[in-house]
C-alpha positions in Angstrom: -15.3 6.7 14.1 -16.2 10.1 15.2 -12.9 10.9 16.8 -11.0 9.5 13.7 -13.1 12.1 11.4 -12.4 15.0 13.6 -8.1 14.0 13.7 -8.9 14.2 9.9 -10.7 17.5 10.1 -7.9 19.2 12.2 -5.2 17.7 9.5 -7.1 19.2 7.0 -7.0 22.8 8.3 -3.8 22.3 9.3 -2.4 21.5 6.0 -5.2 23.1 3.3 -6.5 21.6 0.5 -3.2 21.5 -1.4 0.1 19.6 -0.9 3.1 19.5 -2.3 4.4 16.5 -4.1 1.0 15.7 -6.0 2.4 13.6 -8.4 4.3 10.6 -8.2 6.3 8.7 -5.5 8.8 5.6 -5.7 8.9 3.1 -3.8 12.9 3.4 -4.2 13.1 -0.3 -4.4 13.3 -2.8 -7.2 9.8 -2.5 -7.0 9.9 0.4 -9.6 11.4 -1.3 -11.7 8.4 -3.3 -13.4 5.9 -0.1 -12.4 4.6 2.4 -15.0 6.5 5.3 -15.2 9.4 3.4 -12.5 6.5 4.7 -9.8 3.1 5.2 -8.7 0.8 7.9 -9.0 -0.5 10.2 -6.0 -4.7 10.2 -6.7 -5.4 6.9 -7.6 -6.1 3.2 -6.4 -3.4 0.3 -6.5 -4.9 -3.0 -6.6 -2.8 -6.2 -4.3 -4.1 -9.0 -5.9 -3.7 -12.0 -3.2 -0.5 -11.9 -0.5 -0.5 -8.1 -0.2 -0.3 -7.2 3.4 3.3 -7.0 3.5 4.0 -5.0 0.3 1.2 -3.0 0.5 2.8 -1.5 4.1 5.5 -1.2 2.4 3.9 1.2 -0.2 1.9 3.2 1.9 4.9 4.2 4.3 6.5 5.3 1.2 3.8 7.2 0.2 3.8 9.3 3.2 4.6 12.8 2.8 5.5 15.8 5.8 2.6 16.3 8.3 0.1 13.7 6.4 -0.9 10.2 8.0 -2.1 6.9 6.9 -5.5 4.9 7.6 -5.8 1.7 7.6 -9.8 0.6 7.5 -9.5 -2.7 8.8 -13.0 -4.2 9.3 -12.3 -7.7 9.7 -9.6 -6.7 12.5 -7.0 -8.6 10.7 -4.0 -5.4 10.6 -1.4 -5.7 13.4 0.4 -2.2 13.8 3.5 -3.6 16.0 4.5 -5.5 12.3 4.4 -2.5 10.6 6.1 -0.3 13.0 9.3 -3.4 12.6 8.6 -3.0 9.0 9.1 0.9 9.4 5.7 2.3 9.9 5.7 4.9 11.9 2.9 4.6 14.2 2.4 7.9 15.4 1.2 8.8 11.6 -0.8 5.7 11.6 -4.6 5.8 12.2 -6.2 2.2 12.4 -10.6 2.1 12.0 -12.6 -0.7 12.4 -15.7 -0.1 11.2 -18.7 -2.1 10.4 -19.3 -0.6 7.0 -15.8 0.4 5.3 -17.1 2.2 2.1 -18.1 5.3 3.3 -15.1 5.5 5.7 -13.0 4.3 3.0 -14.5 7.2 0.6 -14.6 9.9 3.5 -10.5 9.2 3.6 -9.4 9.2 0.7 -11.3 12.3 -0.3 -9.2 14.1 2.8 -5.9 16.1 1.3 -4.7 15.6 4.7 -4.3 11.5 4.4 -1.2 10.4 2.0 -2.7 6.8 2.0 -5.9 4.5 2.8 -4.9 0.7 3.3 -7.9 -1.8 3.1 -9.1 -5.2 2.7 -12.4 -4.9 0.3 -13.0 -8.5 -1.2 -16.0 -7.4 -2.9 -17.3 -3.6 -3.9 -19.6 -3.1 -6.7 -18.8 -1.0 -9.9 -20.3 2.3 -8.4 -18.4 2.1 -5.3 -14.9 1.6 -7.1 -15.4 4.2 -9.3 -16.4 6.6 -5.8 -13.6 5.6 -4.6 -11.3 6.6 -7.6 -12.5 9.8 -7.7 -12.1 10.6 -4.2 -8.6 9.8 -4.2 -8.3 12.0 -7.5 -9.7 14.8 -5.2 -7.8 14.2 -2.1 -4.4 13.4 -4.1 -4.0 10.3 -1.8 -3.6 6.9 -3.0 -5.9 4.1 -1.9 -4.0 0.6 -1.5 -6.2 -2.4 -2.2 -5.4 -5.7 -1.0 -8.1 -8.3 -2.6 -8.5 -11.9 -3.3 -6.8 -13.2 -6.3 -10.1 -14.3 -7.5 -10.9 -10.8 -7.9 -8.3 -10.5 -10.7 -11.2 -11.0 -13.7 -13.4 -8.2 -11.8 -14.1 -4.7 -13.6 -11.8 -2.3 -11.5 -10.6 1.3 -11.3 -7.1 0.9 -10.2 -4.4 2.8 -11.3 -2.4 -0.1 -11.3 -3.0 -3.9 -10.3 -0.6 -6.3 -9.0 -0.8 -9.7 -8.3 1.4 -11.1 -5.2 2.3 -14.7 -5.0 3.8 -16.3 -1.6 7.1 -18.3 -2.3 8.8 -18.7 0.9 9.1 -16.5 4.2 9.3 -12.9 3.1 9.5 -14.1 -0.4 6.7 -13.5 -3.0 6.3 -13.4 -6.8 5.0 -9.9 -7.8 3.6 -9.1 -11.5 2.1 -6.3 -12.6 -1.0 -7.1 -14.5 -0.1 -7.0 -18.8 3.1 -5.9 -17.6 6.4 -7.3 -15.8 6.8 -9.8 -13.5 9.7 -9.8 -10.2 10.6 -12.0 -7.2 11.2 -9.9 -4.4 12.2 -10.2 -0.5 11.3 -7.8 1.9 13.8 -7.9 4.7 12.5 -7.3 8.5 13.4 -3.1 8.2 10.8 -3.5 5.1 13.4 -3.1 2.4 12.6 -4.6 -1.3 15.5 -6.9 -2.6 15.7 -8.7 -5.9 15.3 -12.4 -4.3 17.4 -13.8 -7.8 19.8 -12.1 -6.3 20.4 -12.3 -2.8 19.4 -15.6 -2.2 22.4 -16.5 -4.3 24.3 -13.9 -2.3 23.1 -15.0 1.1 24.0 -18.7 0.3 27.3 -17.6 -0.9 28.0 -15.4 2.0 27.2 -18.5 4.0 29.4 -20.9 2.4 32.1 -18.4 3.3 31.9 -18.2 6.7 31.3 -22.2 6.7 34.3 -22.6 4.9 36.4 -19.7 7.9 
């Protein structure tokens, strides 16, 4: 843990305590399309309700800005990097923690101007410690990506946004935003978002064609 601090340490004098970009980023999919504002907001928590390992690499490679990295506090050792590098990750801007106790970690991260975005897996954390973690991400400008049970769906929470991900098929899921819009998506093996209504339809087609040569 101590070496992973100190990479964030050296990030952070490297880059200051301001970065460009503080706003918003897209996920320039059809993702945005059922998101507030068609994107999500640099500062805050996203909440994955269920399924979210897949989409919520997605999201945090998008959210990576020039020199910044992402950490991924995995305590139950469950993240595997060589997926998200086929997915698009880049690994050398990945930093992957396993410790014993996440929430300070967690906090410590997304506090850091230096880190774009903190993936992890927190199936239960206490009022207090949510709303810790929303401010620290106000302070560091990162965005912290939640993946938690769908039972957790009726729990208090300080998330920017919260979405609930549904398995359908390989690479396909149901994704709705919480009182908002609802999408079924595919996520191809480069990690690109398709409408699956779509290109299923197209992919049969397509097949059918060359069947039919």
């Amino acid at each position: 843990m101590s070496g992973m601090l100190s990479s964030i340490h050296a990030l952070r004098k490297q880059i200051g305590p301001h970065r460009p970009d503080s706003g918003r980023f897209a996920t320039e999919s059809i993702i945005d399309v059922i998101l507030p504002e068609k994107s999500m907001r640099r500062g805050t928590l996203v909440e994955l309700l269920g399924a979210g390992t897949t989409l919520a690499t997605v999201v945090v490679r998008k959210a990576l800005r020039p020199e910044g990295v992402v950490i991924v506090v995995d305590a139950a050792r469950r993240f595997y990097p060589p997926a998200a590098a086929r997915l698009g990750m880049d690994l050398n801007r990945l930093i992957v923690v396993q410790p014993d106790e996440p929430n300070w970690l967690i906090n410590q991260a997304l506090a850091c101007s230096a880190v774009d975005a903190v993936l992890c897996w927190p199936a239960k954390v206490n009022g207090t410690m949510f709303r810790r973690w929303q401010l620290a991400a106000e302070r560091g400008g990162s965005v912290g990506v939640l993946i938690r049970p769908m039972t957790a769906r009726g729990s208090p929470s300080w998330a920017d946004v919260r979405i609930l991900v549904e398995p359908l098929a390989a690479n396909q899921w149901r994704v709705e935003v919480l009182d908002g819009q609802s999408l079924e998506i595919v996520i191809d093996d480069e990690g690109r978002i398709h409408d699956r209504l779509h290109l299923v339809p197209q992919l049969v087609n397509t097949a059918r064609g060359a069947h039919a040569e």
